[in-house]
Each structure stands twice: as structure tokens, then as C-alpha cells.
SELUM-833345 format. One record per residue (C-alpha): residue number from 1; residue in one letter; y, x, z. Coordinates in steps of 0.5 Angstrom, whole numbers, plus 500, padded with zeros to 3 digits. Example, Ala and Ser with C-alpha at 12.3 -4.5 7.8 and 13.67 -1.06 7.14 Angstrom:
<rs>
(r 1 'A' (491 525 516)) (r 2 'S' (498 527 514)) 
</rs>
This chain:
<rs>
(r 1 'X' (779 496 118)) (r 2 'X' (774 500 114)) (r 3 'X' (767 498 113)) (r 4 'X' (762 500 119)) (r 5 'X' (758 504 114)) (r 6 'X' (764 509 113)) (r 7 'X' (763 511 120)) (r 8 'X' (757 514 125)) (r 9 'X' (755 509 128)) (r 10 'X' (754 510 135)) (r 11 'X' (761 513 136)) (r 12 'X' (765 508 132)) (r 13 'X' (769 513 130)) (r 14 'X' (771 515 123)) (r 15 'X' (773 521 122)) (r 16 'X' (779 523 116)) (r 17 'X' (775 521 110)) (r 18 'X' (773 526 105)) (r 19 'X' (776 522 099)) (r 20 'X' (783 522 096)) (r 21 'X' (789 517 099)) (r 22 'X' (787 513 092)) (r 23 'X' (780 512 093)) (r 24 'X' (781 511 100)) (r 25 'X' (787 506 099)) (r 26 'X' (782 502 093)) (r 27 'X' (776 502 098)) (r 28 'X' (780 499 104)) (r 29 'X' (783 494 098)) (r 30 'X' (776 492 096)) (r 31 'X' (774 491 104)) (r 32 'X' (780 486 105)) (r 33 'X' (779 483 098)) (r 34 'X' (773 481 101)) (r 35 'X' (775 479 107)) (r 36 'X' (780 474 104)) (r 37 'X' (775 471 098)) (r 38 'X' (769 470 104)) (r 39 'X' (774 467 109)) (r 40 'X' (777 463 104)) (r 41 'X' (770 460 102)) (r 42 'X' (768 459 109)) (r 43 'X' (774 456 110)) (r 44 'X' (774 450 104)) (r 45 'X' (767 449 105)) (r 46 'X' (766 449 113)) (r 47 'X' (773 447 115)) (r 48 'X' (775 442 109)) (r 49 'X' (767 439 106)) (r 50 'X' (763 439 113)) (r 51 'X' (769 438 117)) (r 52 'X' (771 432 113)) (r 53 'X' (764 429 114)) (r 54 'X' (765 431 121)) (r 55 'X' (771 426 121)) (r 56 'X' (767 421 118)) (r 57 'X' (761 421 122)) (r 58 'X' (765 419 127)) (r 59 'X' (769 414 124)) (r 60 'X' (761 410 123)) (r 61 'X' (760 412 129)) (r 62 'X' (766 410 134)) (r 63 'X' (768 402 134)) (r 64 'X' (771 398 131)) (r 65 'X' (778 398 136)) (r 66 'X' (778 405 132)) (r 67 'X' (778 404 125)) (r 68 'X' (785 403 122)) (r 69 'X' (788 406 128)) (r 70 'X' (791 414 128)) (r 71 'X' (788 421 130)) (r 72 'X' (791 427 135)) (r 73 'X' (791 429 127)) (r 74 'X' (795 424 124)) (r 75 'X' (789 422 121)) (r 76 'X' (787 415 119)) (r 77 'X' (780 413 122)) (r 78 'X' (775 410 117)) (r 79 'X' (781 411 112)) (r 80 'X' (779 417 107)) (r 81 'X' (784 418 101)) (r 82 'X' (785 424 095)) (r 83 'X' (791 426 098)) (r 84 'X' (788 428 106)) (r 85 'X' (782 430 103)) (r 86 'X' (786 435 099)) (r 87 'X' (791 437 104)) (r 88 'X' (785 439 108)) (r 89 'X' (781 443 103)) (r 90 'X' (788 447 102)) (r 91 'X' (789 448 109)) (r 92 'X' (782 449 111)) (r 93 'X' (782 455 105)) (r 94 'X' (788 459 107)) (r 95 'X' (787 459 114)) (r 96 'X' (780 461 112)) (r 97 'X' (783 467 109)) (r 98 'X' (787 469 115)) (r 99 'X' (781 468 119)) (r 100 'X' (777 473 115)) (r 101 'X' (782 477 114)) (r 102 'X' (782 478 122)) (r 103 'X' (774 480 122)) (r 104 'X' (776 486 118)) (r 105 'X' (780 489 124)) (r 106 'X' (776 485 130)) (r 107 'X' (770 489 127)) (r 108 'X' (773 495 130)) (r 109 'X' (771 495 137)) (r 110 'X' (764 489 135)) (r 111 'X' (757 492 135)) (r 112 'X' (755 497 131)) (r 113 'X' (749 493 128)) (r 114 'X' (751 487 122)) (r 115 'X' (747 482 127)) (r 116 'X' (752 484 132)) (r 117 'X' (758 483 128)) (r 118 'X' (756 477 126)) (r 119 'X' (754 473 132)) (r 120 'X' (759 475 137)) (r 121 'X' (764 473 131)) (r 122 'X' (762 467 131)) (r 123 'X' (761 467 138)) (r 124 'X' (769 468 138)) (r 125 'X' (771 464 133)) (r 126 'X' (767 458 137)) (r 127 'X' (769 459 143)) (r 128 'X' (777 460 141)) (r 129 'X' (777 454 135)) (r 130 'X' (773 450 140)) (r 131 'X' (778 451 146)) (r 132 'X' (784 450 140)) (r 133 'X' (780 443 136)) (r 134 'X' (778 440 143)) (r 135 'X' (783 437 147)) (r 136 'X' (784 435 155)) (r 137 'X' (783 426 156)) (r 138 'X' (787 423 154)) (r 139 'X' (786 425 148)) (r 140 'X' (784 419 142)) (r 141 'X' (779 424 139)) (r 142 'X' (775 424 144)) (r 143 'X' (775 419 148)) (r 144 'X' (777 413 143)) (r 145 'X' (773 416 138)) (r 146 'X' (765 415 140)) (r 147 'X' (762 419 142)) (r 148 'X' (765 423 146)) (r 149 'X' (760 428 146)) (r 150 'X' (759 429 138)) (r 151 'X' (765 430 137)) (r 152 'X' (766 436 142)) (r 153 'X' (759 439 139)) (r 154 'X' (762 438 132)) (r 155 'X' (769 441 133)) (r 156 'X' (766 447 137)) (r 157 'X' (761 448 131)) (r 158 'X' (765 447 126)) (r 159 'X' (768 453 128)) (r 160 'X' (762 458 131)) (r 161 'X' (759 456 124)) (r 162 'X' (766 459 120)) (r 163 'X' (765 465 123)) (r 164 'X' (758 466 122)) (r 165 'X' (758 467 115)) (r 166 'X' (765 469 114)) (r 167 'X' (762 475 117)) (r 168 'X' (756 475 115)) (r 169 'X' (759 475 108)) (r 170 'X' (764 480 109)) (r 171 'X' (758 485 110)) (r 172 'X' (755 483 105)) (r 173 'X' (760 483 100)) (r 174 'X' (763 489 102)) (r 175 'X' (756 493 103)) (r 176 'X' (756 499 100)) (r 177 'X' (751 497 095)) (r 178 'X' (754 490 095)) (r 179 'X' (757 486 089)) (r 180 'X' (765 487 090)) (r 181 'X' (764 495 091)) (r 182 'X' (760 494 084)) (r 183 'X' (765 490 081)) (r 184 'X' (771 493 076)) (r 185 'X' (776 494 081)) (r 186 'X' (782 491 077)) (r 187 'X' (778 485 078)) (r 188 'X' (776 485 085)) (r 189 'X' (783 487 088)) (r 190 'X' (788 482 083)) (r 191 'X' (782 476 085)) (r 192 'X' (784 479 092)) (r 193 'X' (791 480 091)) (r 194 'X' (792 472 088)) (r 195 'X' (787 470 094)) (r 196 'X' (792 473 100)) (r 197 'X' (799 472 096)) (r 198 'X' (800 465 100)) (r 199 'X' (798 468 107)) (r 200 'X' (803 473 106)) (r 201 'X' (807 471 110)) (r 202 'X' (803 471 116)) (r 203 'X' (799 476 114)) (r 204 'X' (803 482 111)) (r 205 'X' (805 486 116)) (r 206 'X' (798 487 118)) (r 207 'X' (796 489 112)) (r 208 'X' (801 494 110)) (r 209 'X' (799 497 117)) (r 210 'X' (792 497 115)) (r 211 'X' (794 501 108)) (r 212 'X' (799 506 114)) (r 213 'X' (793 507 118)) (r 214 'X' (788 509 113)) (r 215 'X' (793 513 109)) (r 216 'X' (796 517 115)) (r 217 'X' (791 522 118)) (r 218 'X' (795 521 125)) (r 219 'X' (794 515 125)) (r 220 'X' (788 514 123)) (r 221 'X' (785 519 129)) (r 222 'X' (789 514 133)) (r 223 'X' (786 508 131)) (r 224 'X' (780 510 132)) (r 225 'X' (781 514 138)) (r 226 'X' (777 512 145)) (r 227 'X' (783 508 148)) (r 228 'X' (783 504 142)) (r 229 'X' (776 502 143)) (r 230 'X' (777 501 150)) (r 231 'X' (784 497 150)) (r 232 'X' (780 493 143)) (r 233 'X' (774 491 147)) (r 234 'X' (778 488 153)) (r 235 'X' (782 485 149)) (r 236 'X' (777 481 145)) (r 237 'X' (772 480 151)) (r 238 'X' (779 477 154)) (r 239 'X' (780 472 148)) (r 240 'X' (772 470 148)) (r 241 'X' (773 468 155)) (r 242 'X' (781 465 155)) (r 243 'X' (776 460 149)) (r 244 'X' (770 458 154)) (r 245 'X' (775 457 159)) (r 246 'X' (780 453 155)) (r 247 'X' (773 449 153)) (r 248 'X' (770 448 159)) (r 249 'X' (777 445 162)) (r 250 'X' (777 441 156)) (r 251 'X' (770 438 157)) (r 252 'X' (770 437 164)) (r 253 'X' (778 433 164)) (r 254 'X' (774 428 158)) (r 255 'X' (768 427 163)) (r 256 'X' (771 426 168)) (r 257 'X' (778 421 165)) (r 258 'X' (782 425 168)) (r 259 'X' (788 430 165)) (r 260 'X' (787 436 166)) (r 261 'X' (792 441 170)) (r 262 'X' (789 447 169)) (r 263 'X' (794 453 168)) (r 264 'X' (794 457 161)) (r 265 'X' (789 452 158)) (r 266 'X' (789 454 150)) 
</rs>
């Protein structure tokens, strides 16, 4: 949760920290400002400008018995309206936020190197959005909409792309010299505060742990322990793997026109 630079490296342990419960808490509150400001920026420019140009692309390219016609998205092909366009951008930011807010505690059992991080982030996200955004035959966007193969590069892209440079933004800002660390804090945690209020919902709780785990030294021991190391590494390698399972089953049901009956398939 706190930022790798807080740690040693090569042990991805972080002792109790040497400063107060206050500055730890303003430290941690930067850090998930940070996370919430880039995924929500990653969000509304990936999710809601590039992939409404993704949508559209396919509406050109699919053929004409498509146009007019409704997406596995309730979408209308070749139809672009105010209304949609913004639902979308909005949708597409706060998911955003949730998602940079989840590479703050993935990062944990990530490389110990930016590079690292960010690459198998990304590699994470496309392989888990790819498998969610493309869907088995028969499925309407892909196998009405044309081709069917951009479609699966576009909608595994997009995704793969959100988290490669939410991550890569988080580190930046988030930095030791980065801008948010520079920033009056007032500013940086009520702009983080207004960014995250409404995902709380979904996100509360896991922030009041993340508070509970900096503060509390026992836990803060126990999260950075070696069975939680171990038990998050597996579980994120699990994940990655449920993702290219899930796409690969997909792909494989929209080339062969068949529906898929693979158990388990995200």
C-alpha cells in the first residue's frame, strides 16, 4: 500500500516506519490520492475517448446489416449520442479510480522494479478485462460487428493499455520527489478525497483497512510478513492465468462458431 521506495527492495518488507502515526497516515493518504487521481484519468481517456473511438471504428468497419442494430452493450451501432458518450466517460472514470486504487495493494507482491510493476500490471489488467470485454460466439460484438479480430485486439488493448499507465502514473506521482508529494497536502488529499467519494461504496472498506494496516504495528508486520507475500503472489498469478484462460476460450468459441462450454470461464 505504501509506496515501494519506503521499503528494501530486495526483501519487499517494510519495517514499522520511523515517522508518526500522522505523517504515516498523510503519506498513505497521498499514495491512494494518487492512485484514485491516475486511475480516474486513465479511465476517462482509455475507457471513455479511446474506447468510444473503438466502438466507432467498428461501426465503419462492420457491415451494413449492423448498423441501427443493439450491442451486447445496449449500444446502438453507428449511433453516437451526448447522452451515451457521457455515461460512458463517467462509468469509464470511476471504474477507473477503483482500478488504480486496486494497483496500490497489487503492487505489494509486484517486481521490485517500476518496469516490473508497471508491465505486469498492465499484463494483469489485459488479461482480466480482456477475458470480462470479450465474450464467447454468439455473441453480437463479435461476430456481427466485423471484423471479428479487431474487435478482440481492441477490447484486449484497451484494457492492457488502462493499466500500463495507471501504474505508471501512480509511480510517478506518488515518487518521493513526484508532484503529489510536492503538493500542499490539504490539496492533494481533499482532491483525492472528492476523486474517491463516489466509489466508496465499493471501495471503503479496503481503504479503512489500508489506514488500519499502516497504523497498527502487528499489522503492518503481518502484511508485510512472508506468507502474505507468498499467498498474494499466488493469488495474483492465479488471476492473470483465470484472465488468459478465459480469453483464450473465448477466441477459440468466435473462430470456431461454436459456443463455448469451458467451466469457469470469466
Amino acid at each position: 500500500m505504501l509506496s515501494p521506495a519506503a521499503r528494501p527492495k530486495a526483501t519487499r518488507r517494510d519495517p514499522a516506519p520511523a515517522t508518526g502515526r500522522r505523517e504515516t497516515a498523510i503519506r498513505l493518504g497521498t499514495t491512494l490520492a494518487a492512485a484514485a487521481m491516475s486511475g480516474g484519468l486513465a479511465g476517462l481517456v482509455i475507457g471513455g475517448v479511446l474506447g468510444r473511438l473503438a466502438m466507432r471504428l467498428l461501426a465503419v468497419t462492420s457491415p451494413a446489416g449492423a448498423q441501427g442494430r443493439v450491442t451486447d452493450d445496449l449500444a446502438i451501432v453507428g449511433r453516437i449520442s451526448l447522452t451515451g458518450t457521457l455515461g460512458l466517460a463517467l462509468f469509464t472514470t470511476l471504474v477507473g479510480v477503483i482500478g488504480g486504487l486496486v494497483y496500490v495493494w497489487v503492487r505489494r507482491v509486484l517486481p521490485t522494479s517500476r518496469a516490473g510493476r508497471v508491465l505486469l500490471f498492465g499484463v494483469f489488467t489485459g488479461s482480466i478485462g480482456g477475458a470480462l470485454f470479450v465474450h464467447d460466439y454468439p455473441s453480437f460484438d463479435y461476430t456481427v460487428l466485423a471484423p471479428a479480430w479487431l474487435a478482440i485486439v481492441l477490447f484486449v488493448a484497451l484494457p492492457l493499455t488502462y493499466g500500463l499507465v495507471v501504474s505508471l502514473l501512480v509511480e510517478v506521482l506518488d515518487a518521493p520527489t513526484g508532484l503529489l508529494r510536492r503538493a500542499p497536502k490539504s490539496v492533494v488529499l481533499g482532491a483525492g478525497a472528492v476523486v474517491m467519494l463516489p466509489t466508496l461504496p465499493f471501495t471503503g472498506p479496503v481503504i479503512l483497512t489500508a489506514f488500519a494496516v499502516a497504523l497498527v504495528p502487528r499489522l503492518r508486520r503481518m502484511w508485510f510478513s512472508d506468507l502474505v507475500t507468498l499467498a498474494g503472489s499466488a493469488l495474483f498469478a492465479l488471476l492473470v492465468l483465470w484472465g488468459l484462460y478465459g480469453l483464450g476460450v473465448d477466441i477459440e468459441s468466435i473462430a470456431t462458431n461454436r459456443p463455448s462450454t469451458a467451466p469457469f470461464n470469466p
